[in-house]
N, C-alpha and C positions, 0 to 999 in steps of 0.2 A: 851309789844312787839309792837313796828311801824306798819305801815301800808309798809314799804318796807321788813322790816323785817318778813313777816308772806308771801312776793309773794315771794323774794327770797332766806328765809327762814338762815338769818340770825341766827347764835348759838352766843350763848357768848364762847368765848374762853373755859369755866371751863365746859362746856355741851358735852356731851359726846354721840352721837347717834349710837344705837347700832344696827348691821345688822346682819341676817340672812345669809347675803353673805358669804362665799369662798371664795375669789376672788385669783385669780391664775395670776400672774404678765405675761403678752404675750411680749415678749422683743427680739424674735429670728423668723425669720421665718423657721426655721427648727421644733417649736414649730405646724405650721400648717400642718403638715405630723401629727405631734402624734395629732391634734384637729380630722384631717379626721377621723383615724383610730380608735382614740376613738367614735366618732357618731355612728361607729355601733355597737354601744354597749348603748349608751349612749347620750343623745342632750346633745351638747355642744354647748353653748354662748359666743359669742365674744362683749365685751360692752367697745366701742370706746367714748373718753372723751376727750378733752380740759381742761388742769388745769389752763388756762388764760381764758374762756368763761364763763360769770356767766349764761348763757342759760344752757351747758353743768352742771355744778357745780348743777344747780335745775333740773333738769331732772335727776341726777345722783341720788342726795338727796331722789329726792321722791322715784325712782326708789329702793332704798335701803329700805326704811322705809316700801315702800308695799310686798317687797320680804318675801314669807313666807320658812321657812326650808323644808317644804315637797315637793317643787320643785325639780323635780330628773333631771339637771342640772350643767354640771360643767360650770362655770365662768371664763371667762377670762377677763382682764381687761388690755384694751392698754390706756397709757398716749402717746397722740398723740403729743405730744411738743419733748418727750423723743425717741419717735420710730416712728417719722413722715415716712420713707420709708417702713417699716413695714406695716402703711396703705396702700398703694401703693398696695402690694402684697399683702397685702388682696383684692383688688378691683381687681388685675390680673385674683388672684385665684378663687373666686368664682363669680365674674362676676356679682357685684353690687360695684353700683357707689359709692363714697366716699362721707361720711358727718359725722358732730360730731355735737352732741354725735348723735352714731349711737349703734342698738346690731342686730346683727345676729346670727340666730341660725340655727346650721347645725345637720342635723339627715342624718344617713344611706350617709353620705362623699357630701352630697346638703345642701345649703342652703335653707333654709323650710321658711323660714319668716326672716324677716328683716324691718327697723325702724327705722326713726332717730326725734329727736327734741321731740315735744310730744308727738307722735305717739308709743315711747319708750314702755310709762305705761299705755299703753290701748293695751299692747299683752297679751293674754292667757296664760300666762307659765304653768300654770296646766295640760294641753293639751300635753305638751312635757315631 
């Protein structure tokens, strides 16, 4: 393995990286009514991506590879190329400004914490 290949974590195509994650496709905002509504019950994550940003692509990576299953966390996952106005409305709704890759995590219908770039994998998810 390279020296580019170990920062931006290049796979061979036949490698297979396996996550912990859920992930829950966010593609409607009427999905953000049932996000609210779930938090109080539940922290739920919103993790904002660029599938053209090799930034977002390694923060995603790592992001997946540290996620442990005992995280009590539901998962959303926006592809911002696919649902660019969808960001919008999230930045409306809970009233943090837009960046990718970004996650937010909303407890009790607020956003509790929020993150973007490498600030991502230095959140606590245990905590939620």
């Amino acid at each position: 393995m390279g020296f580019f290949d170990k920062i931006f974590n290049n796979s061979s195509p036949n490698e297979k990286v396996e996550s912990a994650i859920v992930w829950r496709p966010l593609v409607g905002e009427n999905q953000l009514d049932t996000i609210v509504e779930a938090s109080h019950d539940k922290a739920q994550a919103i993790f904002k991506h660029s599938t053209r940003c090799g930034i977002s692509r390694m923060v995603l990576s790592q992001f997946e590879k540290s996620f442990k299953s005992e995280f009590n966390l539901d998962m959303y996952f926006l592809d911002l190329l696919q649902n660019k106005a969808l960001s919008g409305a999230i930045a409306d709704r809970f009233k943090v400004y837009h960046e990718s890759p970004q996650i937010l995590i909303i407890k009790n219908g607020e956003v509790v914490k929020y993150a973007s770039h490498g600030e991502i994998n230095s959140i606590d998810l245990s905590v939620y």
